[in-house]
N, C-alpha and C positions, 0 to 999 in steps of 0.2 A: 370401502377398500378392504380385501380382505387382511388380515392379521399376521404379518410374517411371523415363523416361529423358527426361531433361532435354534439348531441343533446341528451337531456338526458328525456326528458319529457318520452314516449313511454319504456326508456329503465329502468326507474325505477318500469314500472309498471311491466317490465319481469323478471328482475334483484331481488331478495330478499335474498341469502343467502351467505354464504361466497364464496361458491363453484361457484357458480353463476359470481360471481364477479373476482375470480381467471382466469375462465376460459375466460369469457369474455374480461377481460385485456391481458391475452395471444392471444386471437385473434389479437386485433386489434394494438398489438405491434409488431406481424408477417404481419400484412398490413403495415405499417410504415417503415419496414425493421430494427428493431432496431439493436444494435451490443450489445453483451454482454462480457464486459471484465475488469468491475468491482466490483466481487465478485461472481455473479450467470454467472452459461452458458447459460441458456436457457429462452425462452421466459415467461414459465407456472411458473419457477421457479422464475422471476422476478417480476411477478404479485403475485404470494404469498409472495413473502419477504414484498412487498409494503401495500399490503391489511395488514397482521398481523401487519406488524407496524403499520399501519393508525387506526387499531383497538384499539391499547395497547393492542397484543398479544405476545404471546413471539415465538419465532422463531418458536420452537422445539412445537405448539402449538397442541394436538390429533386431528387426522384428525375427532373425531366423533364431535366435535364442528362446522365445517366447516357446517354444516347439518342448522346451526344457521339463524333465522332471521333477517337483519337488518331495524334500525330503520332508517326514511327520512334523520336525519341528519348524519348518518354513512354514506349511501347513500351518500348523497352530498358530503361529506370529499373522500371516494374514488372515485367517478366522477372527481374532480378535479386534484387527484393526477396520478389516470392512465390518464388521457386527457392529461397533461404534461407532463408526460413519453415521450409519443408517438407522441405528435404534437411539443414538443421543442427539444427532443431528450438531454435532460436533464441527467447524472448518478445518478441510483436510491440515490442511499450515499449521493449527494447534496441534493436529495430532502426531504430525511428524516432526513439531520443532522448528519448521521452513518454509520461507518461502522465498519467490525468484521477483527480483525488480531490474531492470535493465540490462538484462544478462546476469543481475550476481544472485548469490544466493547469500538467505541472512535468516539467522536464529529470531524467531517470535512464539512469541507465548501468549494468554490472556491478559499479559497487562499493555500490550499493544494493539492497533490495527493491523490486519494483513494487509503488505503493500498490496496495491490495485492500481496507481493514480495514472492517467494519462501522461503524465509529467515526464515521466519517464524517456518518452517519445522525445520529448523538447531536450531531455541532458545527451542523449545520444545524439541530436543533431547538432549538438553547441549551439544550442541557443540562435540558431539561423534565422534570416538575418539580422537579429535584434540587437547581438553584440559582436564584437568580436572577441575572439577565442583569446590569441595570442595576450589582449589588454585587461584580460578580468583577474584581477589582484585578490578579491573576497567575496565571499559569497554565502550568506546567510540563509538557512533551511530552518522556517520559523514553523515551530508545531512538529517536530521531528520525529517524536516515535521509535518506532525501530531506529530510527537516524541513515534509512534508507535512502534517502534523498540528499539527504548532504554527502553520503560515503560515493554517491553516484555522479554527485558532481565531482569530488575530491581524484575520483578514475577518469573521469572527461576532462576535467580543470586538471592537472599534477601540478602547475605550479601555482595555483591559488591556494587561498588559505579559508578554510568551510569552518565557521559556526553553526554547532546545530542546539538551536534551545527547544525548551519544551519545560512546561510547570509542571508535569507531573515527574518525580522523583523515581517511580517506578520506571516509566517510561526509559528515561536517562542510563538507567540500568543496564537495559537489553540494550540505547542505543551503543553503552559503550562498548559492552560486550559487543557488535557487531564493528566498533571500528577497531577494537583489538583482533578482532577476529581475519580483518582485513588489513590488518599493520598499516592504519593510519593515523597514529596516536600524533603523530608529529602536525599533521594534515589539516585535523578535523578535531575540533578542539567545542567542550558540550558546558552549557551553558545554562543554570536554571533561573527559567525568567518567566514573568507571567507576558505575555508579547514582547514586549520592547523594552521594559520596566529596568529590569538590572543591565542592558546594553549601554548606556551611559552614552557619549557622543560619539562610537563606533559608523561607520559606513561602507557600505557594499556596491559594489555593482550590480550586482543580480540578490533581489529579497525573492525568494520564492517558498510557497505555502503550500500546505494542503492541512488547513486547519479543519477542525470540526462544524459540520455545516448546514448537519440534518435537523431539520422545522422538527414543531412536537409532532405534527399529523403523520410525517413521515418518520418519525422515530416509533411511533406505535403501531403502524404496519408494515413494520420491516419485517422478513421472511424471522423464522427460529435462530438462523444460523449468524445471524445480524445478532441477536444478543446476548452472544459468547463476547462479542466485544464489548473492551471497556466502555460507558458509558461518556465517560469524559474525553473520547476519542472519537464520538461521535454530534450527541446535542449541542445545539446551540439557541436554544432561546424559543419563543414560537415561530419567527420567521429565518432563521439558521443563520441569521446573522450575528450573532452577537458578540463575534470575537473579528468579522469580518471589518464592521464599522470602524472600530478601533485602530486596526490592522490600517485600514485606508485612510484616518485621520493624520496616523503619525510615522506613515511609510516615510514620505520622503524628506523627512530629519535624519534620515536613515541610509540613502539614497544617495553616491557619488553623483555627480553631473552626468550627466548622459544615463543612468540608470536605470533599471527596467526592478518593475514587480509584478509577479506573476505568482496568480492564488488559484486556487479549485476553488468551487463553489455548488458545483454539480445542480442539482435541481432549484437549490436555492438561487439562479440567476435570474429567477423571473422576478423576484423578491428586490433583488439587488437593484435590478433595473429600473427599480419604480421606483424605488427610496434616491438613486442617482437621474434621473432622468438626460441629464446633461453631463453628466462625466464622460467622456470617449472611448470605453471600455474598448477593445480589439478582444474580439473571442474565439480563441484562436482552435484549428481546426485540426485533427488529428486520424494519421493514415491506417491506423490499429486501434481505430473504435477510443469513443471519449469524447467530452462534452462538460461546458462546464465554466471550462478555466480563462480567466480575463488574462490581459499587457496592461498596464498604463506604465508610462516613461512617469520618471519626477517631474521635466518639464511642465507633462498632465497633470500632474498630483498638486503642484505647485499653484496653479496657472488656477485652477478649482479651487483649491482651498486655500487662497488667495497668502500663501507662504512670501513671505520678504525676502 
C-alpha cells in the first residue's frame, strides 16, 4: 500500500468546501485501511460525521450547505482531525468526545467503550412484548460504561428508577458525567459494584447487560481501533464468559416475579450455548443489524438453577 504523506500546504489550496473535505477524508481513510465499527460503516460516512462535528454542525445537517466555503482556520481544525483518524487509527467517538445511542448523544473518552449495542433497539420498543411499560418500577443496567444504557432507559422508562453499576471507577465517571449531562441525577442513581456484590437484596424488573464478552482469540485479532478501548471493557476470560456465568447464577435473586434479563454476548453465544445446553435462552432478533443478545424470564433462571 503505498505511504500517505501527510502535508497540507498544496491541499488547502484545493480543498475549500465541505464537500471537498468529506470526500477527501474518505479517500485517504480507505488508503489507511481504516475499520469501521463504532457507530458509522463506512469510509465517506466517517468523514462526514467528523467534518460536521468539527464544524459545530449537526448531524442531520442539508446537504445544500455542504456547497459552503471554509475559512483557513476551519481548514486547519479538519486537517488535523481527519490526519488522526487515519495516521493513529484513532475511534472517530474518542476524538470528538461523542457518541450517539438511541437517539442521545453522550460524552466518551478512552476510559469507556463506544456505545454500539443492539440493546438500544429493545429500549426504544419498550421492551415489547416482554414487559409492560406502564409496570416497570426498576431497572438495572449492569456493566454500564458510559451509563448509556441505563440514561436510555431512564428516557423510555420516566417513571422508573435505573441503577447503573459498574466496577470500574473511571467508568462511573463519565457515566456520571453523562447523566448530569442529561439531568437525571434524580432518575439514574450509579453504583460501584463488582456484578451483584454491593446490591444487597435490591430487585428489578428488567436486569439488562452488555458486559465484557470478548474470548482471548478474539481479543487478539480485533482490528487497531478495538484497542484504544479499555481493556476491561472488553476481555473476559478464554471463552468470554467469565462475568457472564456469574451474571446468570445470581440474576434472579435479583429479579422481581415476572422479570426478564437480557445480556449481549455477541460472538461468544456459541460458547454460551454449550456450557447451557438446556437453558432456554430466546435470542432475540433485531431490525437494525445485531446479534448476540439472550431473554431468559426468572421463572427460567429459577426453574434451571433449581432457586426455592
Amino acid at each position: 500500500m503505498t505511504e500517505i504523506i501527510y502535508t497540507r500546504d498544496s491541499l488547502s489550496e484545493s480543498l475549500k468546501t465541505i464537500t471537498d473535505f468529506i470526500r477527501w477524508g474518505a479517500s485517504i481513510f480507505k488508503q489507511s485501511n481504516l475499520f469501521y465499527g463504532h457507530g458509522n460503516t463506512t469510509a465517506i460516512d466517517e468523514a462526514a460525521y467528523l467534518v460536521l462535528h468539527t464544524l459545530n454542525l449537526e448531524p442531520d445537517t442539508h446537504s445544500v450547505y455542504f456547497s459552503s466555503r471554509l475559512t483557513d482556520n476551519e481548514k486547519q481544525a479538519l486537517f488535523d482531525i481527519l490526519f488522526r483518524r487515519a495516521k493513529e487509527k484513532i475511534p472517530a467517538a474518542y476524538l470528538t468526545n461523542e457518541s450517539w445511542f438511541a437517539g442521545l448523544s453522550f460524552y466518551v473518552d478512552e476510559r469507556v467503550l463506544v456505545p454500539r449495542s443492539p440493546i438500544a433497539e429493545l429500549i426504544q420498543k419498550h421492551y415489547k412484548p416482554w414487559v409492560d411499560a406502564e409496570n416497570v418500577e426498576n431497572i438495572l443496567d449492569l456493566c454500564t460504561g458510559s451509563g448509556c444504557i441505563a440514561i436510555a432507559n431512564a428516557y423510555y422508562f420516566p417513571h422508573a428508577s435505573v441503577d447503573a453499576v459498574d466496577i470500574s471507577e473511571d467508568a462511573l465517571d463519565v457515566a456520571l458525567q453523562n447523566i448530569e449531562r442529561h439531568h437525571l441525577v434524580d432518575q439514574v442513581n450509579i453504583i460501584q459494584s463488582d456484578l451483584f456484590n454491593n446490591l444487597q437484596d435490591r430487585k428489578y424488573d428488567i436486569i439488562v447487560s452488555n458486559p465484557p464478552y470478548v474470548d482471548a482469540d478474539d481479543l487478539a485479532n480485533m482490528p487497531v481501533e478495538f484497542h484504544s478501548e479499555p481493556k476491561i471493557g472488553l476481555e473476559a476470560g478464554d471463552d468470554g464468559l467469565e462475568l457472564v456465568i456469574p451474571m446468570l447464577e445470581q440474576a434472579s435473586e435479583h429479579l422481581t416475579d415476572g422479570g426478564i434479563l437480557i445480556v449481549e454476548v455477541g460472538n461468544s453465544d456459541y460458547a454460551l450455548q454449550e456450557r447451557y445446553p438446556d437453558l432456554p435462552f430466546y435470542w432475540l432478533e433485531f431490525e437494525n443489524g445485531g446479534q448476540g443478545v439472550f431473554l431468559l424470564t426468572k421463572e427460567q433462571l429459577d426453574d434451571y438453577f433449581n432457586v426455592s
